[in-house]
C-alpha positions in Angstrom: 27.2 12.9 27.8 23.5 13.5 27.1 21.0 12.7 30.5 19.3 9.8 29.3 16.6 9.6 32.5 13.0 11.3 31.7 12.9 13.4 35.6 11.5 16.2 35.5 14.1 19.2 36.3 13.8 21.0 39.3 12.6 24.8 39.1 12.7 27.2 42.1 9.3 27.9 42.9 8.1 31.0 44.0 4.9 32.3 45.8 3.1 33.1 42.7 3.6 29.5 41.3 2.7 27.8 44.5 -0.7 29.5 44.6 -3.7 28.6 43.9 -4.4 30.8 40.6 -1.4 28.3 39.4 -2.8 25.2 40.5 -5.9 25.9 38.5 -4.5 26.9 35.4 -2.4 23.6 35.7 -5.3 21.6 36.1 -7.5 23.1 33.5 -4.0 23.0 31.0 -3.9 18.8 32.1 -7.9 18.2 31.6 -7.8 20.1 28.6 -4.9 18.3 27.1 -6.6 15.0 27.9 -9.6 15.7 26.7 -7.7 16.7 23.3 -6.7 13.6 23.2 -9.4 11.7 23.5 -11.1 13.6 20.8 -8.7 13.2 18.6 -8.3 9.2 19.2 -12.1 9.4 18.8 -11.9 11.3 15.5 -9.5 8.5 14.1 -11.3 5.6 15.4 -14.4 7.3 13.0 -12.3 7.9 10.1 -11.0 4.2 10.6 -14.5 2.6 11.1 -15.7 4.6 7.9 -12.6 3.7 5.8 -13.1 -0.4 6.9 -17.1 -0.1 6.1 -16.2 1.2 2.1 -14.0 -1.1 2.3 -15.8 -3.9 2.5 -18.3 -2.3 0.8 -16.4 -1.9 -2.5 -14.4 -5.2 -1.8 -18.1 -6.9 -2.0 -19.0 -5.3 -5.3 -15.5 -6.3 -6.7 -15.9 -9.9 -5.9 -19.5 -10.6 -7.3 -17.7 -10.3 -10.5 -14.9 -12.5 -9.4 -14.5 -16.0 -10.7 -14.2 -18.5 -7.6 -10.9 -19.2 -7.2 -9.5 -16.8 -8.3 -7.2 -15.9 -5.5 -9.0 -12.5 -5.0 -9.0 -12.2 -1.6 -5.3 -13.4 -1.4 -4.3 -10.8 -4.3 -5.7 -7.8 -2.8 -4.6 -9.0 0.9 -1.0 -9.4 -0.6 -1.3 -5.9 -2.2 -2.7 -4.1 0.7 0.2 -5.5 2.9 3.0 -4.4 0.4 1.4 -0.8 -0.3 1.1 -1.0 3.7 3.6 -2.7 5.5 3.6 -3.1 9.1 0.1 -2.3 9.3 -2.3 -5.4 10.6 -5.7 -6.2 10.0 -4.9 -6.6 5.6 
């Protein structure tokens, strides 16, 4: 039967791991990791913010030629969802 818990397993330790050369390269591995991360959720948060201002950018030049009501907004929300399903904010 598989271990379905997420503990960590317990190594045996010896001196050199328990020092203090360890602990550091521990610590810089975890900040750097985390910074990583939050680099990379910055990166998409830019991508997402450029992608959303074109957006509206080309939705704007679209609909100037739009007749009103002509259900352009609710076409291109409807298509959005299908081509992207699950994903809010269409």
């Amino acid at each position: 039967m598989a271990k379905t818990d997420n503990k960590p397993a317990f190594v045996k330790r010896d001196t050199i791991i328990a020092g203090k050369e360890y602990a550091r390269l521990l610590s810089s591995l975890k900040e750097r990791f985390r910074k990583s991360q939050i680099k990379a959720a910055v990166k998409v948060n830019t991508s997402m913010l450029e992608y959303y201002w074109y957006m509206g950018r080309d939705i704007s030049k679209l609909h100037e030629a739009a007749k009103w009501g002509s259900a352009f907004f609710d076409c291109l929300s409807l298509d959005l969802k299908t081509a992207f399903p699950g994903q809010p904010g269409f």
